[in-house]
Every structure is written in structure tokens, then in C-alpha cells.
N, C-alpha and C positions, 0 to 999 in steps of 0.2 A: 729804659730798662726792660729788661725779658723777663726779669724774677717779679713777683707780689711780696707784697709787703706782709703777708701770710707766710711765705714761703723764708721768708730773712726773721720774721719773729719767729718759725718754729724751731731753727736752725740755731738762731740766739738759744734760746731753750732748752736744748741739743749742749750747747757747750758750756753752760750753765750747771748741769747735769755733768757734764766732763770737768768740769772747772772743780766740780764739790768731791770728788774722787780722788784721795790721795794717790801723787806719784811723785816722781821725781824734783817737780819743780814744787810743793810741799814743804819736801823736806830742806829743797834749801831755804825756802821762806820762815817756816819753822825754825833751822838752825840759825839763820842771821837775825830773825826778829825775836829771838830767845835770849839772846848773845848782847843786840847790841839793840834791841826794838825801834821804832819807825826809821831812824837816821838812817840804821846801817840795811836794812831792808829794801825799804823802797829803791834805789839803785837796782838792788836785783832784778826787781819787776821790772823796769825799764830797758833792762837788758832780755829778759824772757819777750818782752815786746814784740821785738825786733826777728825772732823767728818764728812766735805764733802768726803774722803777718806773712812771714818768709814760705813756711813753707805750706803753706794753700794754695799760695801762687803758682809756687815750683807744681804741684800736685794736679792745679785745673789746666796750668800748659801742657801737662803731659796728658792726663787722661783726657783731653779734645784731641791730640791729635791722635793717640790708639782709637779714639772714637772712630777719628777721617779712615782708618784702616780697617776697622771690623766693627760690622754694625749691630751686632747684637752684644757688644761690650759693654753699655749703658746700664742694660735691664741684667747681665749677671753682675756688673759692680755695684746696682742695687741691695741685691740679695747679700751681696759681701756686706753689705753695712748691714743688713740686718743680723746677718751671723755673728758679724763683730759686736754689735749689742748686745747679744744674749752672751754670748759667752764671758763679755766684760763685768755684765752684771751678776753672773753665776759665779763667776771669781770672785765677784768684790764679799756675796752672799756667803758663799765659802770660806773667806779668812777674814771674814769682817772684824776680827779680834785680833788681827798682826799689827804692830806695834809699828808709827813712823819711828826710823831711829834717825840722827844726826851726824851730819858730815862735819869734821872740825876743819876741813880744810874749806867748809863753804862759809865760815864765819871770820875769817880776814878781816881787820879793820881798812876802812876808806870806800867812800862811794864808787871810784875808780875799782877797785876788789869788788866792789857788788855788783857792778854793770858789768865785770866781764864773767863773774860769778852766773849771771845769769843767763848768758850767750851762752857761756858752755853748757850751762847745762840743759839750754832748748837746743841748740845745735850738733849736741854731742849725741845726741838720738836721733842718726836720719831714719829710723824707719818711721818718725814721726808723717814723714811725705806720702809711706804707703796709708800708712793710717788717714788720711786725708783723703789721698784716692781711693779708698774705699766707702770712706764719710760722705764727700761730695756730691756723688751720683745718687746717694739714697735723697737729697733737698732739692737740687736742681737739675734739671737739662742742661749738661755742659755745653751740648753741641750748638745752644744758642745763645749762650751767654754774650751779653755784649762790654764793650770797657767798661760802663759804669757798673754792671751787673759783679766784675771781678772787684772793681774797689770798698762795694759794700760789702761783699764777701770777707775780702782781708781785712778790710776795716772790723767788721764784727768780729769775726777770728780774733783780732787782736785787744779789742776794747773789753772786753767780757774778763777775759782771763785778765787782764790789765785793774780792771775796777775792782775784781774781787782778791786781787792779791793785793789793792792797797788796803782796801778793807781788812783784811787779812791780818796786814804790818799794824794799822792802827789800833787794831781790838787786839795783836795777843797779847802785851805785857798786861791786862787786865781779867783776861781767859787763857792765859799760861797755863796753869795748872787743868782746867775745864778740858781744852783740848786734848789734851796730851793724857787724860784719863782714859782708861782701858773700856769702861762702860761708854764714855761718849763717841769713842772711836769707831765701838762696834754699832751704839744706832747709827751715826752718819754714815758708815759705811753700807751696814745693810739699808739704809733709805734711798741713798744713790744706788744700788743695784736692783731696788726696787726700778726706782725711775729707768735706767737704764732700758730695762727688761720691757718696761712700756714702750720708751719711744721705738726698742725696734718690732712691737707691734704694730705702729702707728705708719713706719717708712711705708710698707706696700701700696698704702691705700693712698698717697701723696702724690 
């Protein structure tokens, strides 16, 4: 492997910080673990799985080979990630008070309804792939990546976001209420936009 084992724990860290930031896949974890708690849930995550994995990959094939084409592509798709930092966490600071609401159509009963429940809605967002091409170049050297360098990659991509949405399913019929309050929305949101706003301090200097 080309990557350090420095370099895959700051990245974890990195999506950990993404992972605590309500968006889309949130709200359907939220609405099925609301609905139907761990049963009807966990399927979803399963399904989310399947493209936090997806599209990293799609994302480091593409941006190696813009690499092989223009070589100071690296060092400005670094900078992209750092701008996409700040301005994530500047948004998140700014409506840390906007309420998740709930999709009835993401609450179907049957595990089959959550696994596809939850493909849709990682896959239903491809600029999810830009968002990675600009993520990527900020932790790693793509131009040297080797195979095993991409499976840790995806692997973490996907295990992160995976562990904390089962965690997720299992704690909210007992933090139902806790979550979904208007005061606790807004610290966790302005704490992730805190963090945010650090790590893309921290890209340059990596």
C-alpha cells in the first residue's frame, strides 16, 4: 500500500464528521427507524452500503485518469476540498436550526422496501461522485494509489457510514424524541460545522 495508516485514520475522521451531518440518507433512517425501529431500518443501511462503496471508486477512476491528462489537477482538487469544507460547515452553522422532516414514502414496510429504499436514495444523488472527486485528492495521492490502496479506501467509505447508521437504527426508539428536538439539532449541527471548518484547515498541510 502507498497510503499510511495516518493518512486512512484522518480520512475515517473526515467521514465520521460527514457521517454526523444531516442529509438525505438521515432522513430516511430517521423516517424508517421512527416508523418501524431497528427491523425496518437496518435494510436501509444495507442498501446506503452499496453506494457509499460505489461511488469512491467511480470518483478515484476518474480523477487518476484527468490526473494522466493534466498535472497540476491534484493540487487544485485539493483546494476544492478545502473549499468544499468551509462552505459545508458555514451552511451547516447557518441553519443549524432547520428541522429534518420525513419522507412517508421512505417508511414502506418489508426489508426488501428498505434495501431498495436505501439504494435510492445513495444513488439518486450522482453528484455524490463529484463530491468524492473533490474529497479524495484533499487525503491521498491518487496518482499512486495502488489496488489495495483503493479497497481500503472503499472499504472505509463504506464501513463508517454503515456502523453509524446501525448505531443510529438501534439507539432511536429510545432518543426519538432527544433527536428530533429543535435544541439538539441545532448543537449537533453547529458541532459538525465546527469540525468541518477544522478538517479543511488541516487538508493543506497533509
Amino acid at each position: 500500500m502507498s497510503i499510511s495508516p495516518v493518512e486512512l485514520l484522518f480520512y475515517a475522521g473526515a467521514l465520521l464528521v460527514l457521517f454526523l451531518t444531516p442529509g438525505p440518507v438521515w432522513v430516511a433512517m430517521l423516517a424508517r427507524a421512527m416508523s418501524g425501529g431497528f427491523a425496518a431500518a437496518w435494510p436501509l443501511a444495507f442498501g446506503v452500503v452499496i453506494g457509499d462503496a460505489l461511488w469512491p471508486l467511480l470518483a478515484i477512476l476518474g480523477v487518476t485518469w484527468i490526473i494522466s491528462e493534466f498535472t497540476y489537477f491534484l493540487v487544485a482538487m485539493k483546494w476544492v476540498a478545502v473549499a468544499m469544507f468551509l462552505s459545508m460547515g458555514a451552511m451547516l452553522i447557518r441553519y443549524a436550526s432547520q428541522s429534518i422532516s420525513a419522507n412517508s414514502r421512505l417508511t414502506r414496510p418489508g426489508k426488501w422496501a428498505g434495501f431498495i429504499a436505501g439504494l435510492v436514495v445513495i444513488l439518486g444523488n450522482p453528484k455524490a461522485i463529484l463530491f468524492y472527486m473533490g474529497l479524495l485528492p484533499g487525503f491521498f495521492d491518487l496518482s499512486k494509489l495502488t489496488l489495495w490502496d483503493v479497497i481500503a479506501i472503499c472499504s472505509i467509505s463504506a464501513m463508517i457510514p454503515l456502523t453509524g447508521n446501525l448505531i443510529m437504527a438501534v439507539s432511536i426508539d429510545k432518543l426519538r424524541g432527544v433527536l428530533t428536538s429543535p435544541g439538539a439539532l441545532k448543537r449537533m449541527n453547529m458541532t459538525a460545522g465546527v469540525l468541518l471548518i477544522v478538517v479543511a484547515f488541516v487538508i493543506p498541510f497533509t
